[in-house]
TILUM-381423 format. One record per residue (C-alpha): residue in three letters; x, z, y. Coordinates in Angstrom, 2 decimals. Layout:
BEGIN
{atom ALA, {X, Z, Y}},
...
END
This chain:
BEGIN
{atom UNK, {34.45, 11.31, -3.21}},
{atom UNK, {35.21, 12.24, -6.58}},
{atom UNK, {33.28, 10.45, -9.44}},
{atom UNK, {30.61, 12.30, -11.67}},
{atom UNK, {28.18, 11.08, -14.08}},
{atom UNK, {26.00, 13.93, -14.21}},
{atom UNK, {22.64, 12.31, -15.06}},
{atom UNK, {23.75, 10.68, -18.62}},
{atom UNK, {24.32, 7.53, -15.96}},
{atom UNK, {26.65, 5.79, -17.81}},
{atom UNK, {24.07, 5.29, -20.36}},
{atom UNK, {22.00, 3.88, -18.39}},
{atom UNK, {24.81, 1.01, -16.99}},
{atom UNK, {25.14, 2.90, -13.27}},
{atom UNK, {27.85, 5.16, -12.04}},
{atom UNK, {26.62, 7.48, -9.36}},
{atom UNK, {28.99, 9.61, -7.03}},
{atom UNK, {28.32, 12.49, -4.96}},
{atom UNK, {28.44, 12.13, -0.56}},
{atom UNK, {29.56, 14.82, 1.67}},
{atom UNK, {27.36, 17.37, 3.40}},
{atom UNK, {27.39, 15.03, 6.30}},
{atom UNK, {26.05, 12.21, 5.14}},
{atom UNK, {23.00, 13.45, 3.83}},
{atom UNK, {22.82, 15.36, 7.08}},
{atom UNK, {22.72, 11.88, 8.97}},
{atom UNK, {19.86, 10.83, 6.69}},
{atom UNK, {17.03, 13.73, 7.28}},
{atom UNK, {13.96, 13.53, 7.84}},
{atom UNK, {11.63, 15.92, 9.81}},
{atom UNK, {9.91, 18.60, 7.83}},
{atom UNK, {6.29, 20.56, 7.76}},
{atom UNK, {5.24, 17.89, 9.93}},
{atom UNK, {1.92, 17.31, 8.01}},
{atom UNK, {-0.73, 19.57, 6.32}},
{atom UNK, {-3.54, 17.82, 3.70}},
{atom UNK, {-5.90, 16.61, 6.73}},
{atom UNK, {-3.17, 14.41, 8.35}},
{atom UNK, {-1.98, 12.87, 4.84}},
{atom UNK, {-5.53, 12.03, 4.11}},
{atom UNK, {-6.12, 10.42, 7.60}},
{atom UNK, {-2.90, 8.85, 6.48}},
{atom UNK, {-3.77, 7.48, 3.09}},
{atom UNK, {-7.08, 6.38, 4.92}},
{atom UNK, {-4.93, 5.00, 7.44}},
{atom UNK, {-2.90, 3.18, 5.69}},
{atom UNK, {-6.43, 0.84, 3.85}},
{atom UNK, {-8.72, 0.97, 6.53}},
{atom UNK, {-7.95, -2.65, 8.06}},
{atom UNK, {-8.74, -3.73, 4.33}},
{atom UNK, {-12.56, -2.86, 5.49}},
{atom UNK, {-12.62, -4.97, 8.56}},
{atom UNK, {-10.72, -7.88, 7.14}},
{atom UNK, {-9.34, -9.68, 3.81}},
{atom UNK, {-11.74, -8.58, 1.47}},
{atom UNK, {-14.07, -11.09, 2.12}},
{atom UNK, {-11.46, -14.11, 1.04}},
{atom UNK, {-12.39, -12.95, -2.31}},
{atom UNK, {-15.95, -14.30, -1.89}},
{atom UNK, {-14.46, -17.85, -1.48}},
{atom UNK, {-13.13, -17.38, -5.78}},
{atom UNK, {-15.89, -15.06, -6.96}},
{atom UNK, {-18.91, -14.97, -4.60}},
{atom UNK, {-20.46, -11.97, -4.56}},
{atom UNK, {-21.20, -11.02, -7.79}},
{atom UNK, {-17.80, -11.80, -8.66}},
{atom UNK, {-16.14, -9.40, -6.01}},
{atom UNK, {-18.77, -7.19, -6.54}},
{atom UNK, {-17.53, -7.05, -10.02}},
{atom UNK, {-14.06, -6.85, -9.27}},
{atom UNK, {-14.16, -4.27, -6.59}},
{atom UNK, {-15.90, -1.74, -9.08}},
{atom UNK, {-12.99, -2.16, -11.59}},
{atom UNK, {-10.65, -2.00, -8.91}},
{atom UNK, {-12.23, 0.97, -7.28}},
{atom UNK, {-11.78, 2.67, -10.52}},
{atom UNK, {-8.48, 1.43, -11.28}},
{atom UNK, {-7.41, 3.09, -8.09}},
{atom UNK, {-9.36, 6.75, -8.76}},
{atom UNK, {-7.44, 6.68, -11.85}},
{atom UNK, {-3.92, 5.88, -9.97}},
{atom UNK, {-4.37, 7.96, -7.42}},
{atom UNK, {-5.21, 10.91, -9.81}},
{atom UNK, {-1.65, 10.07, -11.70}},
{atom UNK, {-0.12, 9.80, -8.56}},
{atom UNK, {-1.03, 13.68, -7.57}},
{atom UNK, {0.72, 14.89, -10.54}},
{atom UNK, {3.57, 12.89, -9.56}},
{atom UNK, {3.82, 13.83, -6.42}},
{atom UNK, {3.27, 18.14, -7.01}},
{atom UNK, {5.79, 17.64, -9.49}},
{atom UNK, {8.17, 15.34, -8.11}},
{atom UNK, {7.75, 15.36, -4.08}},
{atom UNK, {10.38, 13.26, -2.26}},
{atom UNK, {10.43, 10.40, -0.05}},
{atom UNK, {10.42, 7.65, -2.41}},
{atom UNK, {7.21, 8.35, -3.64}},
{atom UNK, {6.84, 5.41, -6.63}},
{atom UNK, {10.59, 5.06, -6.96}},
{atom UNK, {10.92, 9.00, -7.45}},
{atom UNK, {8.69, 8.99, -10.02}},
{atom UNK, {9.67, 6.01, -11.85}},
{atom UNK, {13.33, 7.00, -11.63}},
{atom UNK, {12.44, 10.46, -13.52}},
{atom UNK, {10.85, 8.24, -16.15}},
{atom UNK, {12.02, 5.06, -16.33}},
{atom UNK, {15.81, 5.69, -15.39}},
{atom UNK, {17.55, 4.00, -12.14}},
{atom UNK, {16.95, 0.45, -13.54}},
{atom UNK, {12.87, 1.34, -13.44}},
{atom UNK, {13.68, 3.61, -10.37}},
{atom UNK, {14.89, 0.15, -8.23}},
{atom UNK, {12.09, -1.96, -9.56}},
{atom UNK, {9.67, -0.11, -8.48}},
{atom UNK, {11.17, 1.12, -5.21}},
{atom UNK, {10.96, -2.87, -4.69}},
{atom UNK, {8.67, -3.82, -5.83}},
{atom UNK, {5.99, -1.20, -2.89}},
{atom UNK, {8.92, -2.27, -0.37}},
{atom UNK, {7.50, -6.13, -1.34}},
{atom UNK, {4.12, -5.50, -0.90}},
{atom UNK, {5.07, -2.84, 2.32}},
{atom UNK, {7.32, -5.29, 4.24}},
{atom UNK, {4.17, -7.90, 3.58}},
{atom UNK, {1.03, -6.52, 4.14}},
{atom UNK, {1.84, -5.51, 7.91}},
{atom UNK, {2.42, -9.35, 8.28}},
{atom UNK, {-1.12, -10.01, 6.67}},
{atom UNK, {-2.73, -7.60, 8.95}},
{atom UNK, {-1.31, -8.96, 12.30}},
{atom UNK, {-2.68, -11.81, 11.26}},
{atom UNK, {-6.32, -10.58, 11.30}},
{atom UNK, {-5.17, -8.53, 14.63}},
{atom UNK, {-4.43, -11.76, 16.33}},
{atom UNK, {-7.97, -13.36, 15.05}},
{atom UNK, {-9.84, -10.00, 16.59}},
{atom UNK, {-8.03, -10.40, 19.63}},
{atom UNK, {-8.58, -13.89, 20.00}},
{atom UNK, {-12.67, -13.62, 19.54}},
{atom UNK, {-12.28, -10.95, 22.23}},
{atom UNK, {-10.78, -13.09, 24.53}},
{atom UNK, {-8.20, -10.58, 25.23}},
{atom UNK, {-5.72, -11.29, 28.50}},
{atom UNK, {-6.39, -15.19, 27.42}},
{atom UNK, {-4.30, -14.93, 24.27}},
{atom UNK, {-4.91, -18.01, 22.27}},
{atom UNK, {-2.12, -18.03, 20.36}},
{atom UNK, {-1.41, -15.05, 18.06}},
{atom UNK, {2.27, -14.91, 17.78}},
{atom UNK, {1.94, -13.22, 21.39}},
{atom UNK, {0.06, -10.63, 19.50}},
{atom UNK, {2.45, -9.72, 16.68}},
{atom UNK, {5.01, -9.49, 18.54}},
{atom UNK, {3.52, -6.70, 20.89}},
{atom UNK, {2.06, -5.07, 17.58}},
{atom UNK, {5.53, -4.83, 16.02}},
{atom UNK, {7.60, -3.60, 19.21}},
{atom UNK, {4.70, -1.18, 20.19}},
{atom UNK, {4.19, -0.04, 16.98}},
{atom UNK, {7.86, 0.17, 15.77}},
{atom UNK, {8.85, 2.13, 18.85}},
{atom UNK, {6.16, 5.04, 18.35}},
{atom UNK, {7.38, 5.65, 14.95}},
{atom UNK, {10.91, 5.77, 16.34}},
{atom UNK, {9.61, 8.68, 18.83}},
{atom UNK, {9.50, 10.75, 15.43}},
{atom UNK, {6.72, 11.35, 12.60}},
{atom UNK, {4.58, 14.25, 13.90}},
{atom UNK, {3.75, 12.03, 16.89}},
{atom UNK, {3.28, 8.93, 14.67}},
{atom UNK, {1.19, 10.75, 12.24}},
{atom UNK, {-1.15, 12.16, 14.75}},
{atom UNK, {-1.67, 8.97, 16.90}},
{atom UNK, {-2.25, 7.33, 13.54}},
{atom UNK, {-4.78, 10.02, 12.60}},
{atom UNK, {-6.84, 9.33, 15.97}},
{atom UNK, {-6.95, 5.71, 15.30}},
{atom UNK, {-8.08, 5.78, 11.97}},
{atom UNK, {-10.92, 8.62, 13.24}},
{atom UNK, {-11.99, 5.52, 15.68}},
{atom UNK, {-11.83, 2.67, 13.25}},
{atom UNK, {-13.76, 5.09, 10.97}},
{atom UNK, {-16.91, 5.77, 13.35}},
{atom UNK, {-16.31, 1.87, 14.01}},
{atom UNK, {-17.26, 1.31, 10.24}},
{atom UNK, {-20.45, 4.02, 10.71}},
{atom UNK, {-21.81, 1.64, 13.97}},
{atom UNK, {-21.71, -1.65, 12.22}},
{atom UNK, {-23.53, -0.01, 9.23}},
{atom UNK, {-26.02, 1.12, 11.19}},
{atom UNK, {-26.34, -2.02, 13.25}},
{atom UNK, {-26.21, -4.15, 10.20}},
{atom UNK, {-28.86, -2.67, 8.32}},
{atom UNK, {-31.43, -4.73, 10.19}},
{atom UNK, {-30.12, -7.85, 9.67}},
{atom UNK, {-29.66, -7.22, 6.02}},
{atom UNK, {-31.15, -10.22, 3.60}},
{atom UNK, {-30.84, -9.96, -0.02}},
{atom UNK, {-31.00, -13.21, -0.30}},
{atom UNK, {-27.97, -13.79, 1.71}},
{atom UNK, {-25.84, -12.15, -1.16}},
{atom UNK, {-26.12, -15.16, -3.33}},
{atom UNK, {-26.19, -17.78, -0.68}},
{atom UNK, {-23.02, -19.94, -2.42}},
{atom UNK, {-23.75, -22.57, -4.40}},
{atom UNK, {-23.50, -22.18, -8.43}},
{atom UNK, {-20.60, -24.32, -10.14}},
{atom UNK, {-20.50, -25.49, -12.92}},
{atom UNK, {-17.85, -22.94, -14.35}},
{atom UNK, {-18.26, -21.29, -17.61}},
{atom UNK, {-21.17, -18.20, -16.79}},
{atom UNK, {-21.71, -20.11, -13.26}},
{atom UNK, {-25.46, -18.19, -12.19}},
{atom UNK, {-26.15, -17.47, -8.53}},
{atom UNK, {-24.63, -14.34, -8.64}},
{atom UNK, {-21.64, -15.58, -10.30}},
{atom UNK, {-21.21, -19.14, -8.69}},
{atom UNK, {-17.56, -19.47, -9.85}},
{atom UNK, {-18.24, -17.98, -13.52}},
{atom UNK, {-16.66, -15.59, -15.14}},
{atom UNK, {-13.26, -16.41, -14.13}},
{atom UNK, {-14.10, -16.16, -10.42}},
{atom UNK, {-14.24, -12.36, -11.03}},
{atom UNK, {-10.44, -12.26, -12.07}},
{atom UNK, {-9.62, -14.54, -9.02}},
{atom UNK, {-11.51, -12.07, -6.98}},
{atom UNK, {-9.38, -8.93, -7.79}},
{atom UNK, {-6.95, -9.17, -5.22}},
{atom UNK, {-9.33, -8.93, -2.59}},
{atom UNK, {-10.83, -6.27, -4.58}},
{atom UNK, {-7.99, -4.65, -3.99}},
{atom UNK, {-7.51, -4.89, -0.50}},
{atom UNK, {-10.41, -2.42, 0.06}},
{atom UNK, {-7.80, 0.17, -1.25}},
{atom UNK, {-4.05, -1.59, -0.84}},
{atom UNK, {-1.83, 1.11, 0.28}},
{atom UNK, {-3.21, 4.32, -0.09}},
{atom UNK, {-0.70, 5.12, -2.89}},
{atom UNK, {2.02, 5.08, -0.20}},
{atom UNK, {0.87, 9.13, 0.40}},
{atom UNK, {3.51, 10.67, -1.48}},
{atom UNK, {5.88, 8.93, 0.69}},
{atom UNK, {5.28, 11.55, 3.17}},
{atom UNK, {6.61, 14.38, 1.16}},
{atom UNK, {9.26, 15.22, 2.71}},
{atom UNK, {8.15, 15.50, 6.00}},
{atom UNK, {4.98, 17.67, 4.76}},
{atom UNK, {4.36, 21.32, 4.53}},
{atom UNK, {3.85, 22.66, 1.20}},
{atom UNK, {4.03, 19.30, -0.63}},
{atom UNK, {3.13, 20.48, -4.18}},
{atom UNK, {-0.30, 21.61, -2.49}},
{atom UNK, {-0.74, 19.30, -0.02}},
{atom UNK, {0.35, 15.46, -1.17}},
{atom UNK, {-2.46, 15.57, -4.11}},
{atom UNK, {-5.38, 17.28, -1.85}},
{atom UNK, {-4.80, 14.65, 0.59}},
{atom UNK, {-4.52, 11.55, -1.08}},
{atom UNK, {-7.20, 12.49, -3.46}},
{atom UNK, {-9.46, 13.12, -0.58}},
{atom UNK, {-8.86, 9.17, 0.98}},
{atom UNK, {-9.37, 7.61, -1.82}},
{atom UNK, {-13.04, 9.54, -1.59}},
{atom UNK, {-13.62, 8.23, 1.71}},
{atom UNK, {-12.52, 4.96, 1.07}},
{atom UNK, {-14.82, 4.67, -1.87}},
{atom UNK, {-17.69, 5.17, 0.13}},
{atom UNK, {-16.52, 2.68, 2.79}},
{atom UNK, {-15.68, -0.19, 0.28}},
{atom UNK, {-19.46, -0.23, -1.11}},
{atom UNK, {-21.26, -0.11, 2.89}},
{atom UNK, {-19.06, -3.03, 3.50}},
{atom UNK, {-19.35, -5.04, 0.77}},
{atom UNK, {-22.67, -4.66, 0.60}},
{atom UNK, {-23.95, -4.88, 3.60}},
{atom UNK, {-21.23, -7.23, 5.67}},
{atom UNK, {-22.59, -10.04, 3.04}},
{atom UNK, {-26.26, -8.95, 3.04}},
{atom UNK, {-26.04, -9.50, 7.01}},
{atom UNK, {-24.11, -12.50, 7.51}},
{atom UNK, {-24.08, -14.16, 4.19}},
{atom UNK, {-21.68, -14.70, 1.83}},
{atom UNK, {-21.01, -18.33, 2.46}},
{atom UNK, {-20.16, -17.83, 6.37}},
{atom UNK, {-18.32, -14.39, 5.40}},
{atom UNK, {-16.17, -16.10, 2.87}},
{atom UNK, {-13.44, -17.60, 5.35}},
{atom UNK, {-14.33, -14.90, 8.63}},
{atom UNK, {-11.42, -13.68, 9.90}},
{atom UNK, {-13.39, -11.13, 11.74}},
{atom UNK, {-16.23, -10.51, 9.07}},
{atom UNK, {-18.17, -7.59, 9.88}},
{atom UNK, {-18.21, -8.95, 13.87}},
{atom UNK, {-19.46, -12.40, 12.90}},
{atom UNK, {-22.09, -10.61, 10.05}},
{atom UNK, {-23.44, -8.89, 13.28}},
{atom UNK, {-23.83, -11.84, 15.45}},
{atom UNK, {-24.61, -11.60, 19.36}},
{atom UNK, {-24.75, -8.75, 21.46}},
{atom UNK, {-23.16, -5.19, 22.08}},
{atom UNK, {-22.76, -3.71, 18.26}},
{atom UNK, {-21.23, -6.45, 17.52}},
{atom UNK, {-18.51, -6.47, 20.63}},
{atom UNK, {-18.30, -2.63, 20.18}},
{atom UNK, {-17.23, -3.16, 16.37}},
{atom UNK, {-14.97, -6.03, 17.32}},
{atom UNK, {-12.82, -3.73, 19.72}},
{atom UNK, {-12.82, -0.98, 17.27}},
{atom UNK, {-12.70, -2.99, 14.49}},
{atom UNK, {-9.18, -3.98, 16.32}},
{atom UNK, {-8.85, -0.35, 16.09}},
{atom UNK, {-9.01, -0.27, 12.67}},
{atom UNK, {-6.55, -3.03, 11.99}},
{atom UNK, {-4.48, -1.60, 14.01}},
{atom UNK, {-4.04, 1.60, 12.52}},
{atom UNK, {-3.44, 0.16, 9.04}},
{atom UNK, {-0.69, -1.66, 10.51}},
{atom UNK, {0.84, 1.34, 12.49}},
{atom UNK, {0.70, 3.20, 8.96}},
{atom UNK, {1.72, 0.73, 6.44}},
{atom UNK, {5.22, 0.23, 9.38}},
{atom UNK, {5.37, 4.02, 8.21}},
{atom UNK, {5.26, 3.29, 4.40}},
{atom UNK, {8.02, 0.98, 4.01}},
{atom UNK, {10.34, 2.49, 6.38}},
{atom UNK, {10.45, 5.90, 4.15}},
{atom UNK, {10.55, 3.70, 0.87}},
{atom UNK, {13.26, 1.48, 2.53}},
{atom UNK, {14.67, 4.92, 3.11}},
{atom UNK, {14.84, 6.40, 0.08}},
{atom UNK, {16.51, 3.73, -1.34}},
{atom UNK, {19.06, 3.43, 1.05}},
{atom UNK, {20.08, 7.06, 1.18}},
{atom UNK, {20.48, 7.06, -2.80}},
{atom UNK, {22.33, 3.54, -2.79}},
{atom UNK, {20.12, 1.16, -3.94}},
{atom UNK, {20.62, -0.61, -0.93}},
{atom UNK, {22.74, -0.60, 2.14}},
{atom UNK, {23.17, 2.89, 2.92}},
{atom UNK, {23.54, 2.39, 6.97}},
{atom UNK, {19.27, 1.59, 6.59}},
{atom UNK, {18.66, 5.25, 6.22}},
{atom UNK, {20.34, 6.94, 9.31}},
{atom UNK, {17.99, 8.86, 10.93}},
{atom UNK, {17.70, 8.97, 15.34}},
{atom UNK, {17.88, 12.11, 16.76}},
{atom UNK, {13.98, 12.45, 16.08}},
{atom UNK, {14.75, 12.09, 12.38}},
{atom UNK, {12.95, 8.66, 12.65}},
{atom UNK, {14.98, 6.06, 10.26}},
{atom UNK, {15.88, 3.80, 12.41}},
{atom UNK, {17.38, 0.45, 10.77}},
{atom UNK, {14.21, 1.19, 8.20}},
{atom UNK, {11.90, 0.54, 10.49}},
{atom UNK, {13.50, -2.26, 12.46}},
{atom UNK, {15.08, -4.65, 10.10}},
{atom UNK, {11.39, -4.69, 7.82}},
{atom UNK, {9.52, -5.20, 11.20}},
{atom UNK, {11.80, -8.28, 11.95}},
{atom UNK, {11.16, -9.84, 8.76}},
{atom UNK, {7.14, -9.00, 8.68}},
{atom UNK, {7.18, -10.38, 12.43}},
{atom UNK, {9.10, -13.93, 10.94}},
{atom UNK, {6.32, -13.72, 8.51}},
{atom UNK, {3.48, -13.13, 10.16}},
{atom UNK, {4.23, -16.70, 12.27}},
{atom UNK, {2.90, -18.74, 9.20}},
{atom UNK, {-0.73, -17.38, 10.19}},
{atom UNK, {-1.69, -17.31, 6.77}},
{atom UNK, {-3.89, -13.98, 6.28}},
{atom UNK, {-5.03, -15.15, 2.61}},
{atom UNK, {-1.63, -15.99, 1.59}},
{atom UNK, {0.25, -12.85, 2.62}},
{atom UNK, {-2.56, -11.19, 1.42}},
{atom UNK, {-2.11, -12.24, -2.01}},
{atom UNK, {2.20, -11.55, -2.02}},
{atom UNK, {1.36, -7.78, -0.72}},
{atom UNK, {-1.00, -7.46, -3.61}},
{atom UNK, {1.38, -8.78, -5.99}},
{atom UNK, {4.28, -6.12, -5.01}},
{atom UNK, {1.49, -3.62, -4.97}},
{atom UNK, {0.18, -4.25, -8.66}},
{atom UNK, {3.32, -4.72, -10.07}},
{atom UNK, {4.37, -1.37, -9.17}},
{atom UNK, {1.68, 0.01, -10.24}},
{atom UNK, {2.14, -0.71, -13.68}},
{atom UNK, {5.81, 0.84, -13.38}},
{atom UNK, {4.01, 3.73, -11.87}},
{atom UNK, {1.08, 4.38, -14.20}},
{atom UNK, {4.17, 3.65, -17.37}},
{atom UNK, {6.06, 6.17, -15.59}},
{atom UNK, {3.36, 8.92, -15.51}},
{atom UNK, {2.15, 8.49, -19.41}},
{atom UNK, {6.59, 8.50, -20.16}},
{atom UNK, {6.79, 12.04, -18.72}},
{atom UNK, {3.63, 12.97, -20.37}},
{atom UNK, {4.87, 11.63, -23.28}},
{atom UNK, {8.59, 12.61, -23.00}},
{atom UNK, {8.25, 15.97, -20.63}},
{atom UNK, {5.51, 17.82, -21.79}},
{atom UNK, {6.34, 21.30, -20.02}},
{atom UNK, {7.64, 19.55, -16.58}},
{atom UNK, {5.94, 21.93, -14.02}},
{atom UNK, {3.15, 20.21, -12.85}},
{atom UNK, {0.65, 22.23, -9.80}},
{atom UNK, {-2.29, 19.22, -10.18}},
{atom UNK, {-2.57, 17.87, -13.62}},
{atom UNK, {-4.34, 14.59, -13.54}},
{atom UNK, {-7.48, 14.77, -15.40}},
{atom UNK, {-7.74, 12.53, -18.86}},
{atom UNK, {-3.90, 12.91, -18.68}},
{atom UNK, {-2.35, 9.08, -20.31}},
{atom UNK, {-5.82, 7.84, -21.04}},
{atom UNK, {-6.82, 7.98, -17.60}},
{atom UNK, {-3.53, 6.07, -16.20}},
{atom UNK, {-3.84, 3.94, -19.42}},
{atom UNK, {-6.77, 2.41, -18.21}},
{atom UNK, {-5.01, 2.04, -14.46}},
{atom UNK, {-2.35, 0.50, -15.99}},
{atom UNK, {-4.23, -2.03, -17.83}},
{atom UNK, {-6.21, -3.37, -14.71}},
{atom UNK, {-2.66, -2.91, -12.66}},
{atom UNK, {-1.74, -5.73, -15.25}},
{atom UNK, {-4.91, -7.89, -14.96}},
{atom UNK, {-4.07, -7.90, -11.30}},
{atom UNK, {-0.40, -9.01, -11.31}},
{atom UNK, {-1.43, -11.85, -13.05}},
{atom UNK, {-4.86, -12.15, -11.28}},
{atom UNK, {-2.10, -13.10, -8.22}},
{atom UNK, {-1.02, -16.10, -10.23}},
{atom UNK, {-4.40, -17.30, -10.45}},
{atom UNK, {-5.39, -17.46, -6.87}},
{atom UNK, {-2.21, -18.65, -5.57}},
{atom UNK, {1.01, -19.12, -8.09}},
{atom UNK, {3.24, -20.33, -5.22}},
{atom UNK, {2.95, -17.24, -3.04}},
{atom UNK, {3.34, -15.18, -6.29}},
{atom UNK, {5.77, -17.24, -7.41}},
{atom UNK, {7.83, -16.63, -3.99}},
{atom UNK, {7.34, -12.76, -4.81}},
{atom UNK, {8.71, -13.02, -7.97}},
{atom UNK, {11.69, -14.41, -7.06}},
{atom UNK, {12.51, -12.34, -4.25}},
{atom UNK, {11.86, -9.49, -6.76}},
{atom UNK, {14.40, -11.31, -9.71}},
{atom UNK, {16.86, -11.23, -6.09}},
{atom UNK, {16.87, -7.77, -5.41}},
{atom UNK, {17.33, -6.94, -9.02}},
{atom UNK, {20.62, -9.00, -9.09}},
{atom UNK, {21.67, -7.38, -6.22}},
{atom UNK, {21.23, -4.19, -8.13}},
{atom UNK, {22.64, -5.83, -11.46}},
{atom UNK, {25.74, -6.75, -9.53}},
{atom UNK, {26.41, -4.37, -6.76}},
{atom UNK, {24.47, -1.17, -5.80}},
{atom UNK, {23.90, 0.50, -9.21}},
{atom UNK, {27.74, 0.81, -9.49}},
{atom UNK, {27.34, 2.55, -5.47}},
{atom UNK, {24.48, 5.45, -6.59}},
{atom UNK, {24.07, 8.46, -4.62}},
{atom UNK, {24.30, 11.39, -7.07}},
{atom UNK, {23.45, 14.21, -4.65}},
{atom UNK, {20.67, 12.34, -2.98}},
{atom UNK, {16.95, 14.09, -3.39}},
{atom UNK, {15.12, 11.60, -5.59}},
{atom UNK, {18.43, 10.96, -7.52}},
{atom UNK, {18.63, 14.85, -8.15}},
{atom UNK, {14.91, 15.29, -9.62}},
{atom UNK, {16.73, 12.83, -12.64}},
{atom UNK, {19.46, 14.91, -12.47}},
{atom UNK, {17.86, 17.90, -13.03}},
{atom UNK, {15.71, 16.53, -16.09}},
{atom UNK, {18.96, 15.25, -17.79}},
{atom UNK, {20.34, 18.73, -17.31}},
{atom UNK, {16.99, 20.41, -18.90}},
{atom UNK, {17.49, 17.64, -21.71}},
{atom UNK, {21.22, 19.00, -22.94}},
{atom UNK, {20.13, 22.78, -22.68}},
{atom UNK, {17.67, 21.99, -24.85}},
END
């Protein structure tokens, strides 16, 4: 290969290189395989478990009043991302979705961080959620599992192996899942509404905190320990532009469809906060590990909403294996990282990219600690979502006239104010738990060394997400 720096690299302290024609044809991905309905049943997808399960940990540091709080900043935190995020993704659609964008605007340096940092919170939050699997399965009293690691297992190698089939099958069993876990979350509202008790809301006992009331019974700080459960009512759905490349007409259909999940999930954040605490009280709900199943009590709504609550779960967790695998892609096919992660099967299903991640979630998921992998996934996910909203007001800022087919509305101000909550939450993290944080951090600081001292001297010049920066250094010089 001969040696190029055609992207003003050098400047930057990488040296990229250009592949042959075969190895980017060993590293393809399947095309058109997706139209606006399946990426918003994806985005959906990809959050719904966050309805069923984790959320409520967050009434443990704020009660209710305090995630109540939280969850509206979050929720429009994330309206405001998500709306950056479709003018990233019409004008930069590739399958490293975050890293693509910050790469554009933040160089390879920002590129890799952020690429990471959504692989962090990716490899992590599958582990989280097979957590909260096994604890559905085990109040079912499924096959006489008592011990969950029986559970994970199955949920990995079952899971791992669809996706390996290819991504039109994967993203139309995940579709029918979510539909399930979705009509799941319209039965326990309706069943719930009779047992609702307003008095239930504000059943924890008031500290004596700084603003401590019954509504806020951990003060004012307990609504900054509650954001990352805030923020698992939404975790995820910014992993929609990692579809790109396998959807048709991407500059249409990437913004229409995660704009459209983050509507639904709106909706489905408030009739579960709401009324999963009004029904079974936020004191009991506050360490449930099946929450809307124990809010209903005895009888058949709640065992229907406990199987498809397991439904929902379960389609978050089939999604999210879909999310990192296509970041862990993208990074590997430009270099970043190990470059044998992103050969594709013969169903264009990246194989090593969804294996090695599954392994590691699997090892993970063993420590049965929901709340505490909770909190790392949300840590990887905030941090890049300051990269991400810094990225979007940099182009703004930087590349006025870059074609864009959706322009976010508010432009900078409107990821401005993402971008400052994206930073409340990162540190929110440290708050609840600075160890598990504090793990993250340094398993970020790793991967950054490995960058330091290896791959950004290995780049992929000709690789898609590499090209889109590229392109924009050649558009600088002519002009």
């Amino acid at each position: 290969m001969s040696a190029s720096d055609p992207s003003g690299a050098h400047a930057q302290g990488v040296d990229e290189h250009l592949e042959s024609a075969a190895y980017l044809q060993r590293r393809q991905l399947r095309s058109g395989s997706a139209g606006w309905l399946l990426l918003a049943g994806l985005g959906v997808g990809y959050v719904i478990s966050g309805d069923y399960s984790g959320w409520n940990f967050g009434l443990e540091q704020g009660g209710f009043g305090g995630l109540a709080i939280a969850a509206v900043v979050i929720a429009a935190m994330y309206l405001a991302l998500v709306l950056g995020m479709a003018e990233l993704s019409s004008a930069l659609p590739a399958a490293g979705g975050g890293y693509t964008f910050a790469r554009r605007a933040l160089g390879a340096w920002g590129g890799f961080a952020t690429g990471t940092a959504i692989l962090i919170e990716y490899s992590i939050a599958p582990a989280a959620i097979a957590t909260f699997i096994g604890a559905y399965v085990e109040s079912l009293g499924l096959f006489g599992i008592t011990n969950g690691w029986w559970v994970y297992l199955a949920a990995y190698a079952l899971f791992i192996g669809v996706h390996l089939a290819g991504v039109g099958e994967a993203l139309k069993v995940m579709f029918v899942i979510t539909a399930v876990a979705l009509v799941g979350l319209v039965v326990f509202a309706v069943a719930a509404v009779p047992h609702f008790d307003l008095a239930n809301l504000t059943d924890i006992a008031s500290t004596d905190a700084v603003g401590a009331s019954a509504f806020l019974p951990h003060g004012y700080l307990g609504i900054w320990a509650a954001i990352p459960f805030a923020i698992w009512f939404f975790l995820a759905v910014e992993g929609v532009p990692l579809a790109a490349e396998e959807t048709a007409d991407p500059e249409r259909n990437v913004p229409r469809g995660i704009i459209a999940a983050i509507g639904v999930l709106l909706v489905t954040c408030v009739v579960v906060l709401v009324l999963t605490t009004g029904a079974g009280g936020a004191e009991q709900m506050s360490d449930s590990g099946n929450p809307l199943v124990e809010a209903l009590g005895d009888g058949t709504a709640a065992t229907l909403v406990n199987y498809i609550g397991l439904a929902g779960l379960i389609a978050s967790f089939f999604s999210i294996i879909y999310a990192y695998s296509r970041q862990l892609f993208a990074l590997s096919r430009a270099g970043y990282l190990p470059t044998v992660l992103s050969v594709t099967n013969s169903r264009k299903a990246p194989t090593l990219a969804l294996v090695i991640p599954g392994i590691i979630g699997f090892v993970l998921s063993l420590t049965g600690q929901g709340a505490l992998l909770l909190n790392m996934a949300v840590f990887g996910a905030a941090l890049s979502y300051v990269l991400m909203m810094v990225s979007h007001i940099v182009l703004r800022v930087r590349e006025p006239n870059m074609p864009r087919p959706y322009r976010t509305p508010g432009g900078a101000i409107t990821t401005g104010f993402a971008l400052v909550v994206a930073v409340m939450a990162v540190i929110a993290t440290f708050l609840v738990d600075p160890v598990a944080a504090g793990w993250c951090l340094i398993v970020f600081a790793g991967f950054m060394l490995y960058f330091a001292v290896y791959s950004r001297h290995h780049l992929v010049a000709n690789s898609p997400d590499e090209e889109f920066a590229v392109l924009a250094q050649a558009e600088s010089d002519l002009t």
